[in-house]
Backbone bond lengths (Angstrom), bond angles and torsions (degrees), N, CA, C in turn:
res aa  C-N    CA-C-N  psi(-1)  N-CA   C-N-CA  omega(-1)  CA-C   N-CA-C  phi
1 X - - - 1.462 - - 1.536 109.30 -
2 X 1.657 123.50 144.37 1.410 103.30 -172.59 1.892 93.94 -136.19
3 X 1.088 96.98 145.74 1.503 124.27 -154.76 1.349 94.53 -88.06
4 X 1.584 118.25 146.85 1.517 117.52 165.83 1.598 106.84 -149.26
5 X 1.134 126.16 99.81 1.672 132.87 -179.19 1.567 106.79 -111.95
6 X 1.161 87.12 140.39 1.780 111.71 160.23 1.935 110.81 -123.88
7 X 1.507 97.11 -170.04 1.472 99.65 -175.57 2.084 102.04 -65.25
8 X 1.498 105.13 -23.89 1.848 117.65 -171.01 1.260 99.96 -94.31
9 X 1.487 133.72 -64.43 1.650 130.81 -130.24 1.371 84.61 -122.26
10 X 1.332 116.98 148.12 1.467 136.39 148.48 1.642 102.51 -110.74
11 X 0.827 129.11 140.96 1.534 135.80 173.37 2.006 111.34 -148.62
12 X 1.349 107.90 167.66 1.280 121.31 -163.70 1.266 105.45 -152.68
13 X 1.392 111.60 135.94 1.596 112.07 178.27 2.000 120.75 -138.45
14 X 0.927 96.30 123.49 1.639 84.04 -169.09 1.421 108.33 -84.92
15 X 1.386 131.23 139.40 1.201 144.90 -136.37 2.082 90.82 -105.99
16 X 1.353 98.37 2.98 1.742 92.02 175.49 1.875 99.62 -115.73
17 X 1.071 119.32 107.45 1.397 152.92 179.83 1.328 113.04 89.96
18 X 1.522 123.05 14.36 1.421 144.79 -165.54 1.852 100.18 46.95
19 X 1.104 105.60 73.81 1.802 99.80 -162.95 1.765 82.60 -115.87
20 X 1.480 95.42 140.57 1.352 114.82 159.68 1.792 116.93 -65.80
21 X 1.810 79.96 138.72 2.243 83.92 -156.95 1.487 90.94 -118.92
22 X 1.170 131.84 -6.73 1.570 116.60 -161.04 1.804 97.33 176.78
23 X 1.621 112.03 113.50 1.358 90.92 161.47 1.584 85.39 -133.91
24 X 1.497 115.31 164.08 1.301 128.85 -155.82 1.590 107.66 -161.96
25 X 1.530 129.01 123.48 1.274 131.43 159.35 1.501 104.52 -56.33
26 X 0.928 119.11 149.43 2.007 126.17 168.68 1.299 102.16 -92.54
27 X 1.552 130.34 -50.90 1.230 114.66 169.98 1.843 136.45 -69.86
28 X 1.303 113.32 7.17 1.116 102.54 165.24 1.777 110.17 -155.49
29 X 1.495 90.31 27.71 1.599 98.64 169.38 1.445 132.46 69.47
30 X 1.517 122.31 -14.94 1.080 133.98 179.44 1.022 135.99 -68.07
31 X 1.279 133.39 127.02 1.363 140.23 171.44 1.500 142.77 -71.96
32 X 0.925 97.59 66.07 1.820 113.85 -177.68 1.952 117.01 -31.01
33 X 1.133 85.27 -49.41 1.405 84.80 -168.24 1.401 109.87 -86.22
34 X 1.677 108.07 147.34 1.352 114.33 167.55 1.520 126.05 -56.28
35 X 1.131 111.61 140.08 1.984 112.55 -176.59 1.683 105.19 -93.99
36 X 1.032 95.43 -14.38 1.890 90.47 -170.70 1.564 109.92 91.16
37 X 1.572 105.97 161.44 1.185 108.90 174.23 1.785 88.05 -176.67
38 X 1.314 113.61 139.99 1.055 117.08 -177.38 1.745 135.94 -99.64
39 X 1.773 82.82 11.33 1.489 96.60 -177.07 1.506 91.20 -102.09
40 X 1.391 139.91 -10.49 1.880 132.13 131.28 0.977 148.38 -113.87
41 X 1.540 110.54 -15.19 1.475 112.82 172.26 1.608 96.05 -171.35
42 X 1.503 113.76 108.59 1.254 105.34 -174.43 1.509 127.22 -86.79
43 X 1.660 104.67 -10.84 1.532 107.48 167.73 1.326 101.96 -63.64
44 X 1.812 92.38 -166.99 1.557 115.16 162.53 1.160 121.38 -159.73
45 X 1.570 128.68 -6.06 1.004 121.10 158.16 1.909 116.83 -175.08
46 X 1.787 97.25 76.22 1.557 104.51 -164.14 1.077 98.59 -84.57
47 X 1.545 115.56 160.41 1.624 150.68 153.77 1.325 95.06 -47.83
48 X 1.175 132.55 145.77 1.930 142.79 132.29 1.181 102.00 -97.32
49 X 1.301 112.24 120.99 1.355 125.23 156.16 2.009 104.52 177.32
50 X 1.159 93.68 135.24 1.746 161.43 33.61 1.007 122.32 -92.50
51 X 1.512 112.92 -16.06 1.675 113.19 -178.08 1.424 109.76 -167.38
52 X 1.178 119.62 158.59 1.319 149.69 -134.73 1.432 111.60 -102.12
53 X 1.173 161.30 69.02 1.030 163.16 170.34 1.579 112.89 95.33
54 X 0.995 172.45 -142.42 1.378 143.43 -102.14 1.942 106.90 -170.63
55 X 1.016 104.43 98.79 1.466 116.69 175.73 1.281 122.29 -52.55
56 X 1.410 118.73 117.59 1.581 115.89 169.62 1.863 131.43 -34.33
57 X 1.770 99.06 99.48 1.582 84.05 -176.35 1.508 112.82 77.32
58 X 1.688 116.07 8.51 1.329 138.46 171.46 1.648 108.66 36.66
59 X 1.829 98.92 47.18 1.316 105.89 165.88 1.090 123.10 -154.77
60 X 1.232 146.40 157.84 1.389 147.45 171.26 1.873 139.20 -119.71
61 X 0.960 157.61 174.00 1.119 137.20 -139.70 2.034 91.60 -155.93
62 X 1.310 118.92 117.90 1.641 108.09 -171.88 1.571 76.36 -157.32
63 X 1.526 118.83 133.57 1.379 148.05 179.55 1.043 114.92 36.92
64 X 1.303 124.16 38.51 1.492 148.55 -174.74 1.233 118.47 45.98
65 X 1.760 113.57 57.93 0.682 121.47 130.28 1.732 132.74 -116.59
66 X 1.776 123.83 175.67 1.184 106.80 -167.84 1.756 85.40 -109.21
67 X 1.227 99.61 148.66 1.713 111.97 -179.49 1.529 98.97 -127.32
68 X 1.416 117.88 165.54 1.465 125.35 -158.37 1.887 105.26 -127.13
69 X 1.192 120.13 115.45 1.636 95.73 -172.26 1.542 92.17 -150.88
70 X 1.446 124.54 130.21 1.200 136.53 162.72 1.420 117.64 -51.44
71 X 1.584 107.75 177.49 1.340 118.24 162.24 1.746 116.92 -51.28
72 X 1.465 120.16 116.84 1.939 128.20 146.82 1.743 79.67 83.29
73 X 1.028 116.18 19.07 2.012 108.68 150.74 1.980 82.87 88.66
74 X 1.742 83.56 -149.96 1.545 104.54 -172.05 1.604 119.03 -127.26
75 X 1.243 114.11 5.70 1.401 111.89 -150.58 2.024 85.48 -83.58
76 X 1.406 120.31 -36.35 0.971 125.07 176.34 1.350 116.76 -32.90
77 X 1.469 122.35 -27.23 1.484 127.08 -143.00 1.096 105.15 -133.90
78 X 1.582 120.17 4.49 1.581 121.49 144.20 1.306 124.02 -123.89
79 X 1.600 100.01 -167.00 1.076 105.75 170.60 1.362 158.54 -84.67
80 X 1.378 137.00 149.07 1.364 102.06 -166.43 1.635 90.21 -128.96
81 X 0.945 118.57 169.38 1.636 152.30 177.95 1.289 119.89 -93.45
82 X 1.108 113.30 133.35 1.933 118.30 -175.34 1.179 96.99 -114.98
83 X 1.423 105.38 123.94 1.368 112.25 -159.32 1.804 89.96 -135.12
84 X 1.115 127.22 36.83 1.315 148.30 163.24 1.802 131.33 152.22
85 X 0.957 115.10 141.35 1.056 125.07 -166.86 1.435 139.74 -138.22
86 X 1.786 148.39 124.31 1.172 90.42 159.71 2.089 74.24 -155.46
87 X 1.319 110.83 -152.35 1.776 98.41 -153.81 1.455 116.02 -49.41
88 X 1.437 106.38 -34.40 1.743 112.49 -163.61 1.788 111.00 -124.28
89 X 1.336 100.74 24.63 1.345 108.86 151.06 1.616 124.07 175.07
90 X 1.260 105.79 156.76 1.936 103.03 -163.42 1.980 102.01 -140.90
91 X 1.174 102.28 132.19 1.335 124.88 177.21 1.593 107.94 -76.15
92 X 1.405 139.02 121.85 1.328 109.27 178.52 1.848 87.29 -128.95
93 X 1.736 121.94 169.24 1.198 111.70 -171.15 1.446 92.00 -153.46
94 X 1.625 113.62 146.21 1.456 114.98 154.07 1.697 102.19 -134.70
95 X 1.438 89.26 160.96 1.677 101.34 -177.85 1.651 111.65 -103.68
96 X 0.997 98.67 174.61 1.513 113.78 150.42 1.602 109.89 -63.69
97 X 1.495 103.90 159.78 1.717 98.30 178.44 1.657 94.95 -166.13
98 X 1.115 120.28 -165.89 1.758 135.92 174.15 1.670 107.21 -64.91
99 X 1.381 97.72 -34.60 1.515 105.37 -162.71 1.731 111.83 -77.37
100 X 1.439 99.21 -64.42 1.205 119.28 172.78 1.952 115.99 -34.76
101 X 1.391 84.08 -54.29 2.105 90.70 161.44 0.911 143.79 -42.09
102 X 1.494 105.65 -30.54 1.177 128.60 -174.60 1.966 113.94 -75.68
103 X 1.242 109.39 -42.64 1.090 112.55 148.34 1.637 121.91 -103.40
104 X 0.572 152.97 9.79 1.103 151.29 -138.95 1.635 116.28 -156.19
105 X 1.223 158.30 43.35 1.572 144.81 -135.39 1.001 134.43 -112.12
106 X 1.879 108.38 60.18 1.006 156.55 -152.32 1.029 116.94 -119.38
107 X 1.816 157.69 111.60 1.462 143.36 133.99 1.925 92.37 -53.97
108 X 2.076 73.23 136.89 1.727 84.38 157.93 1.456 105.51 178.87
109 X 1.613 108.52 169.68 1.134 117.91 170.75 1.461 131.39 -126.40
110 X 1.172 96.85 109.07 1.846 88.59 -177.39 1.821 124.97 -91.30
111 X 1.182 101.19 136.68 1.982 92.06 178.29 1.163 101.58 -130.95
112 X 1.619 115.49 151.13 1.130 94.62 163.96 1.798 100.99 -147.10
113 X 1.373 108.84 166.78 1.256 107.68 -142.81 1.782 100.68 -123.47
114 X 1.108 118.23 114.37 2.098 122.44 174.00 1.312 87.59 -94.94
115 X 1.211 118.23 154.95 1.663 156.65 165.77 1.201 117.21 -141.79
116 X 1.062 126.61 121.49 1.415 119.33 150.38 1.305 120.52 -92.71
117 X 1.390 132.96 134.68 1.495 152.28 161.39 1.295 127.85 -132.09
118 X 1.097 92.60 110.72 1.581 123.91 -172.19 1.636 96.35 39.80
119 X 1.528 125.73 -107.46 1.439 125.50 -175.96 1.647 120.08 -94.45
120 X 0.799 105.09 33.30 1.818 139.97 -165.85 1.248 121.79 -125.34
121 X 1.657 110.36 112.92 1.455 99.35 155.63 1.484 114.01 -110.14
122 X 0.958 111.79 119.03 1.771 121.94 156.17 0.931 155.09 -68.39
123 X 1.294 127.81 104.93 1.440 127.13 -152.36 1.525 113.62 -120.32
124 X 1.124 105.73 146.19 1.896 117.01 179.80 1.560 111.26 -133.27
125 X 0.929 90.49 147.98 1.946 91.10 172.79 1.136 88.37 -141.97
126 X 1.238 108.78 133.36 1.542 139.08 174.00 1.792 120.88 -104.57
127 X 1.347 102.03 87.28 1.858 84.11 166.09 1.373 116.14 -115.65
128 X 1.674 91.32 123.09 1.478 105.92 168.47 1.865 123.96 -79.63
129 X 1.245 121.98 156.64 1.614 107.29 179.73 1.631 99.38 -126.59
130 X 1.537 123.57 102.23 1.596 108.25 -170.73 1.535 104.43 -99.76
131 X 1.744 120.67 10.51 1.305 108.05 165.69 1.574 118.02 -80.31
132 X 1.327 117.35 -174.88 1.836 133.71 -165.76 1.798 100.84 -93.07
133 X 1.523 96.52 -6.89 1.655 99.80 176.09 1.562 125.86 -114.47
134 X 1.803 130.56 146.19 1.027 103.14 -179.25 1.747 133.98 -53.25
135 X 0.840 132.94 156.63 1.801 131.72 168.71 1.112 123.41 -85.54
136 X 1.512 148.04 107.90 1.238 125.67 -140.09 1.914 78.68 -137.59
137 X 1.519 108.30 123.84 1.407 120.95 -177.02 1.425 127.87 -144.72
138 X 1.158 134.43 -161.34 1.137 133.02 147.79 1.576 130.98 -164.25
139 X 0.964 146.57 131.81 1.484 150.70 -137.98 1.186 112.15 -127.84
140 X 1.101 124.54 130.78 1.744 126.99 157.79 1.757 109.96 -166.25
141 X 1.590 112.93 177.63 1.500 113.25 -148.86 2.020 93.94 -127.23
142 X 0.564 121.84 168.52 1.741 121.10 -178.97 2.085 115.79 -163.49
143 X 1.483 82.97 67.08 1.749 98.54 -171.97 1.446 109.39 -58.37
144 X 0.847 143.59 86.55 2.001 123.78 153.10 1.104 117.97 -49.71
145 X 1.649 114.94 124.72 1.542 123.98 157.16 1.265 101.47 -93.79
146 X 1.556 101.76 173.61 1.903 122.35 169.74 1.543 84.78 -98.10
147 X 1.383 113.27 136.11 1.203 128.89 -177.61 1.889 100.03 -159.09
148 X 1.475 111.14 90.24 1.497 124.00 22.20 1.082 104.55 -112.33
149 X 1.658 115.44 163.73 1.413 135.12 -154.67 1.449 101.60 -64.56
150 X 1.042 127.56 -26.58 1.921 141.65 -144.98 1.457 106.47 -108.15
151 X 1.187 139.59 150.42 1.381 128.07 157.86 1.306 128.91 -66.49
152 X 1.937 119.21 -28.26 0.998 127.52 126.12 1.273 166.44 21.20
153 X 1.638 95.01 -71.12 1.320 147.31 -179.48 1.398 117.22 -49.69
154 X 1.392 130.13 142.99 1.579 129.26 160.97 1.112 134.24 -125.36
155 X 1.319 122.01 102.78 1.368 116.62 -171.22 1.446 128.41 -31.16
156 X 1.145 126.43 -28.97 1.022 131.78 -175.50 1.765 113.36 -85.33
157 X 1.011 86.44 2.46 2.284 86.86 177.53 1.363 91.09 -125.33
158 X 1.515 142.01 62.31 1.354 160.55 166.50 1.608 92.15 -122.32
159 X 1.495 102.50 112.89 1.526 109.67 151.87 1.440 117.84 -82.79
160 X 1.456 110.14 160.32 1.490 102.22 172.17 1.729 82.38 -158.64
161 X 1.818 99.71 135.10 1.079 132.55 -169.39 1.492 113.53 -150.45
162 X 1.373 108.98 161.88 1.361 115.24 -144.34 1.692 104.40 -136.40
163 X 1.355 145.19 146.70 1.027 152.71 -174.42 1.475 118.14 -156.38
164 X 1.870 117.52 98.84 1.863 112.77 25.60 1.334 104.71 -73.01
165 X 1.416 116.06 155.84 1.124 128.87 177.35 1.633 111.99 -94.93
166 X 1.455 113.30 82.91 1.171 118.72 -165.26 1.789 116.27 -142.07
167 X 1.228 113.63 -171.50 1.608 115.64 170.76 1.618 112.10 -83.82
168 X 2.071 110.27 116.88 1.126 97.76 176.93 1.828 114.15 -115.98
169 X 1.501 107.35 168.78 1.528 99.81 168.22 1.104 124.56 -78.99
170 X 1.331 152.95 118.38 1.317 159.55 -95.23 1.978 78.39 -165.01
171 X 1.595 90.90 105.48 1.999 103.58 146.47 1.444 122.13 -74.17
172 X 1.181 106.94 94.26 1.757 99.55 164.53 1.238 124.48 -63.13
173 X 1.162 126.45 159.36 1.321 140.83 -173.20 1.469 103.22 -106.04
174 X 1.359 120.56 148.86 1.530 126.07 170.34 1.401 94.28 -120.09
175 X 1.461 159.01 105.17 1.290 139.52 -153.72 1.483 119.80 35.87
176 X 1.114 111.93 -129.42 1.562 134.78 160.21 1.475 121.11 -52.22
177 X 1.326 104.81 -30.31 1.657 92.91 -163.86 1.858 97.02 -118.60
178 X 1.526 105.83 160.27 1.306 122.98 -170.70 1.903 97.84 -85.53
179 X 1.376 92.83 139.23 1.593 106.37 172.46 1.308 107.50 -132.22
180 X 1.381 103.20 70.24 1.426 124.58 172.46 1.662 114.75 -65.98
181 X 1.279 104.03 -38.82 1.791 91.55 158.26 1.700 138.97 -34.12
182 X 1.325 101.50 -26.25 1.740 126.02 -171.92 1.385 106.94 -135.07
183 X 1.548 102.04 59.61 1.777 92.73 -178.22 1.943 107.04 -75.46
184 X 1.230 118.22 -151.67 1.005 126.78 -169.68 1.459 106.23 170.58
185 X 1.684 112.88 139.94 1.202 137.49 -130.28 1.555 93.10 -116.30
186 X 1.714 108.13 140.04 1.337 105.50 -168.99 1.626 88.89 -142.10
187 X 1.275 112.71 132.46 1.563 130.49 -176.79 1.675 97.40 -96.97
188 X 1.226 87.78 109.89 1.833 107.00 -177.07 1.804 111.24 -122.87
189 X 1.471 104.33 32.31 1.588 98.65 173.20 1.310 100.34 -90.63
190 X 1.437 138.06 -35.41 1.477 103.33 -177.89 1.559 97.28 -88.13
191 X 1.551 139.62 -25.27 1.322 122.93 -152.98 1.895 116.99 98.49
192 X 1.181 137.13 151.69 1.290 130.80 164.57 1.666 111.65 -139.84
193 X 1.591 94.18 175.77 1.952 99.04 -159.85 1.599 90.91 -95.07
194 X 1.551 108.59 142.27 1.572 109.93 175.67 1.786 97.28 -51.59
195 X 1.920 90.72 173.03 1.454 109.72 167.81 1.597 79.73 -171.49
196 X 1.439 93.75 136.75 1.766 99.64 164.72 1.207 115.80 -55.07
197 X 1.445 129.78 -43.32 1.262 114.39 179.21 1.385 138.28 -47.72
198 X 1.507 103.77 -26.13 1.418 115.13 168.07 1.766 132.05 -42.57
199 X 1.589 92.42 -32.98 1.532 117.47 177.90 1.693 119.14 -90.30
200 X 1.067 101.57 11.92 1.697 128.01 -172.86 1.621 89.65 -67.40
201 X 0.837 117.73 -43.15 1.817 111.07 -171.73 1.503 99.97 -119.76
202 X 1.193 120.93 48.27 1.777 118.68 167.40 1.535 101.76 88.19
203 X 1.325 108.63 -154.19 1.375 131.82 -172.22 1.526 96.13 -70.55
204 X 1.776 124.57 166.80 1.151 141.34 122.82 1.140 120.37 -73.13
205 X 1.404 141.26 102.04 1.865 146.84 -178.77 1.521 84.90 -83.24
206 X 1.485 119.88 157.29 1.246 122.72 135.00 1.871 90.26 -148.69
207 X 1.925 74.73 145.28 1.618 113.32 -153.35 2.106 81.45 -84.99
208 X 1.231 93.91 113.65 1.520 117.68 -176.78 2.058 109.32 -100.41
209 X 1.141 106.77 -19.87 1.340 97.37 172.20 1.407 131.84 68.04
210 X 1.607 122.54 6.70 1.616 120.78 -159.66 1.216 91.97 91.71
211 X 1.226 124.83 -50.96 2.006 87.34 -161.43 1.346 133.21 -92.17
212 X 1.809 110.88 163.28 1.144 91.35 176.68 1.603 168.06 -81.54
213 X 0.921 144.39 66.98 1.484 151.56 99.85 1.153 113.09 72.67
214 X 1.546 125.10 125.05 1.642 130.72 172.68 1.585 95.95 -137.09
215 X 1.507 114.10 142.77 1.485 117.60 161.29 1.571 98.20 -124.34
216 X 1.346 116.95 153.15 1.310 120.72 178.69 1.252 104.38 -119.06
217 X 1.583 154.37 -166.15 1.173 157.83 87.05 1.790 105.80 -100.36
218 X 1.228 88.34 153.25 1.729 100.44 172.15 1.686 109.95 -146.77
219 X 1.137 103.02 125.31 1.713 108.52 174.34 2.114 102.23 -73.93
220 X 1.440 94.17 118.01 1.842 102.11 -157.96 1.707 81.34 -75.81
221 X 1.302 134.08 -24.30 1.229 123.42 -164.36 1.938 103.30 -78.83
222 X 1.144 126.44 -9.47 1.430 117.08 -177.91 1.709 99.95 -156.14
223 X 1.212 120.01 21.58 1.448 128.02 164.43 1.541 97.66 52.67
224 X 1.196 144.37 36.03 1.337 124.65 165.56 1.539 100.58 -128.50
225 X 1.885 105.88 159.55 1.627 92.01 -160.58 1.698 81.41 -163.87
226 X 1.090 125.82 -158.17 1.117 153.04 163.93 1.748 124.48 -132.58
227 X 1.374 119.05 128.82 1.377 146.25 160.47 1.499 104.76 -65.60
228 X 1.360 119.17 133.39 1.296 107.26 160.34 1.971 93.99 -135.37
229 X 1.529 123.52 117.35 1.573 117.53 -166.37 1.372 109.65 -114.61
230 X 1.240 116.22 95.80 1.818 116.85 -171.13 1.674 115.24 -76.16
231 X 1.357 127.61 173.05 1.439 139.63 -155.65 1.162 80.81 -135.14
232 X 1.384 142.47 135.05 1.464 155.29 97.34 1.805 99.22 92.76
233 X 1.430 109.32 22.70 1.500 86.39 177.49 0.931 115.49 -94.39
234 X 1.653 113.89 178.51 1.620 133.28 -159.72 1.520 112.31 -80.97
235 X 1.616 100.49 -53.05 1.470 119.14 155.23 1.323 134.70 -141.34
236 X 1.536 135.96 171.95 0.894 144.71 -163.75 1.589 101.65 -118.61
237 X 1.262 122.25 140.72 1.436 114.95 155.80 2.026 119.91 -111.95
238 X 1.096 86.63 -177.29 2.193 87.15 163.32 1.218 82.54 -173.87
239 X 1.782 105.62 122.67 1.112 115.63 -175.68 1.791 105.11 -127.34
240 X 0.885 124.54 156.13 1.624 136.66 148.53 1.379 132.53 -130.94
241 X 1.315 124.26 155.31 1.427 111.83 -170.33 2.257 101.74 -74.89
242 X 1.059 118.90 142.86 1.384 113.80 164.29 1.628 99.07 -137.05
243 X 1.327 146.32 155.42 1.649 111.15 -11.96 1.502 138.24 -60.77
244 X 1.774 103.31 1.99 1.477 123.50 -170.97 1.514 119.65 -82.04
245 X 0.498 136.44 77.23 1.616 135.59 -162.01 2.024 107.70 -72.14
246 X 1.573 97.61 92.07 1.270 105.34 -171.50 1.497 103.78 -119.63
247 X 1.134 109.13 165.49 1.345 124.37 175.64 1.529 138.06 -84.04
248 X 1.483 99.54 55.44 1.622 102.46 -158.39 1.852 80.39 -154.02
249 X 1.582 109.57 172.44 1.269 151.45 -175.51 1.126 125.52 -149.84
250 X 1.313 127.95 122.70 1.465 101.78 174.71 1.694 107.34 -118.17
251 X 0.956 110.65 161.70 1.512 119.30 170.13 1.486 136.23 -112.21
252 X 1.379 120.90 93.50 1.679 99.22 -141.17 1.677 94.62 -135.88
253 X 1.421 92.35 123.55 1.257 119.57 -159.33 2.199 96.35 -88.16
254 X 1.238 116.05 99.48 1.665 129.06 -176.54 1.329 110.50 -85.99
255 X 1.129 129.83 140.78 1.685 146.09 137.91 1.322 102.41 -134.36
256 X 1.706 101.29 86.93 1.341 133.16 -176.76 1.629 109.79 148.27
257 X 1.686 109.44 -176.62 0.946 90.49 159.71 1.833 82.72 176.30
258 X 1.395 122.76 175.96 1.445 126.13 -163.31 1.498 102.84 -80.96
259 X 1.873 101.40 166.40 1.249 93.80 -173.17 1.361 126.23 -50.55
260 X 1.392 120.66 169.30 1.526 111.84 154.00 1.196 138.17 -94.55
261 X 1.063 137.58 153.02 2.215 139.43 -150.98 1.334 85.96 -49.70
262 X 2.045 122.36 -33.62 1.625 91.34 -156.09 1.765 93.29 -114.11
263 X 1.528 105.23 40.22 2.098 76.81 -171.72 1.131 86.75 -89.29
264 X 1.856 95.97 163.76 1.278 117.81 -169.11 1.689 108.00 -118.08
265 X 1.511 108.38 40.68 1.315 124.23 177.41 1.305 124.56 54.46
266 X 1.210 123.46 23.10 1.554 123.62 -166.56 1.839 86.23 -121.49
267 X 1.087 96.33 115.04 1.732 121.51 172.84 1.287 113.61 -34.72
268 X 1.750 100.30 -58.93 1.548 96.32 -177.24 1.631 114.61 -64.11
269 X 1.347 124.89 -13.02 1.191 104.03 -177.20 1.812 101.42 -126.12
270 X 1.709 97.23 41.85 1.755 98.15 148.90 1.378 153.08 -71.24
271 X 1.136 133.53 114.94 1.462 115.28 -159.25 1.726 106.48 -69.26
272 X 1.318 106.82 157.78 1.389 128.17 178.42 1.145 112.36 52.02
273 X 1.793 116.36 51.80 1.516 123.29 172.15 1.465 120.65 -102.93
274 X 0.854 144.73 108.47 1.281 152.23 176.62 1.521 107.00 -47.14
275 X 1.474 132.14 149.34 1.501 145.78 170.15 1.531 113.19 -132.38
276 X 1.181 112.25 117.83 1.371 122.31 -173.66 1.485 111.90 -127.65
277 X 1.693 107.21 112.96 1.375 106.43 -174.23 1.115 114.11 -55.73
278 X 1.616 112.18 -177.75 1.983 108.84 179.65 1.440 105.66 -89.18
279 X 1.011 119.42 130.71 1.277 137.27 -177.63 1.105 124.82 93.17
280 X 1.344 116.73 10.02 1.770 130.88 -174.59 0.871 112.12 -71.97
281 X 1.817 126.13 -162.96 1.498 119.18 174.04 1.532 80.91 -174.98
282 X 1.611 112.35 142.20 1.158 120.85 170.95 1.392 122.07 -139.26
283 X 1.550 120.31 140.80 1.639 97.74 -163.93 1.943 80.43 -130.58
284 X 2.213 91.86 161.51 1.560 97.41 -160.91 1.632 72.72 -139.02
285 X 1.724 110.48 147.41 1.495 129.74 177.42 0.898 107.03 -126.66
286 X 1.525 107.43 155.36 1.898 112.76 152.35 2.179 78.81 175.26
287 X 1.028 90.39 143.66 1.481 110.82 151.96 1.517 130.83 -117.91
288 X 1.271 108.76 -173.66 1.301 133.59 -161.28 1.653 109.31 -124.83
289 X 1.121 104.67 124.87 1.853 105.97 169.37 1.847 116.88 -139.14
290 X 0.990 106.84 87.91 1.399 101.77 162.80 1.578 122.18 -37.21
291 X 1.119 105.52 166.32 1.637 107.67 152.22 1.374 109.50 168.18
């Protein structure tokens, strides 16, 4: 596990999908991040990548062949390498390999990057492509908070609000897959209080467009919450586990997003896939702020 403190944040990261394990104010002890539990969601805070929410028939079709790939890719489900380090921030990296090919038939490199600043953690993911062919992928992050912060606490007196605070286009879900053809419009100037039911049909996406983007939650019973402020993504999610009614949120900042009702499994014509020339390098932001 590798440690990252400043004079504000203590944080923890486990070096198997480089997933955030623990973030914590120092001055008032709290534990932001979700711990898992496997009777709803036993992560707490995986990588997506190669792709973004859940493939038709959890497969895809690229130079005619058929390849096999679960839910939010694989990078989650290994390991990665620290390939620099030092108290208040850590480089972690995975490669391409035999395995990864196998589904996957791609050279690549993924990094990804913790910072701490001041009441901030900062995050980057870096994918490099060092083969002679384009890289065709997609990336996104899926944080769990404890919501509410307290044992106390009730999920249901958690605001969650959005900045700009404006009208967004809302991706519905048909099951698993996005039916972005028939979006639908969600009035987010004041913000509203969770209810599990909300998660009755999957995630809430809202279609963010490139710009930049803040979601907050705050537990209304002790005013402290978490910021989560994204860079240029495509979409946003807020997810909870339902039929499980647990005490977490997540906030998950996409460039990508699941199939659509009508793809017809052929890669090249997936929505929200990224193309990265050979030899390129592309880097993706958003941080984290307790408070």
């Amino acid at each position: 596990m590798i440690t990252l403190q400043n004079d504000v944040l203590a944080v923890e990261i486990n070096e198997l999908g480089a997933q955030l394990h623990s973030i914590k104010r120092r001055d008032n002890g709290l534990e932001y991040l979700w711990q898992g539990d496997a009777r709803s969601w036993g992560r707490q805070a995986p990588i997506l990548f190669p792709f973004v929410g859940r493939l038709k028939d959890d497969q895809y079709e690229f130079d005619h062949q058929i390849y096999h790939q679960g839910q939010h890719g694989f990078a989650r489900d290994r390991q990665f390498a620290v390939v620099n380090q030092d108290g208040e921030q850590v480089v972690l990296e995975q490669r391409s390999d035999d395995e990864t090919r196998q589904v996957f038939p791609f050279e690549f490199i993924l990094r990804v990057h913790y910072q701490l600043v001041a009441a901030q953690l900062q995050v980057s993911y870096e994918v490099i492509n060092p083969a002679d062919r384009s890289l065709i992928y997609a990336i996104g992050a899926h944080p769990g908070f404890n919501m509410p912060l307290t044992p106390t606490g009730d999920f249901n007196n958690i605001k969650f609000t959005v900045s700009p605070a404006e009208e967004y286009s809302r991706i519905v879900l048909e099951g698993p897959y996005n039916d972005s053809g028939h979006p639908r419009l969600i009035d987010m100037t004041t913000g509203f209080k969770l209810d599990h039911q909300l998660f009755a049909h999957d995630a809430i996406i809202f279609k963010t467009g490139g710009m930049d983007f803040a979601a907050t939650l705050t537990d209304l019973a002790t005013n402290h919450g978490v910021t989560v402020s994204t860079k240029e993504t495509q979409y946003v999610g807020l997810w909870s586990a339902y039929p499980a009614k647990a005490n977490f949120a997540c906030i998950e900042p996409w460039w990508g997003i699941a199939d659509n009702v009508a793809a017809d499994g052929l890669l090249l014509h997936k929505q929200g896939m990224s193309r990265l020339a050979p030899g390129a390098s592309k880097q993706y932001h958003f941080s984290i702020k307790p408070f």
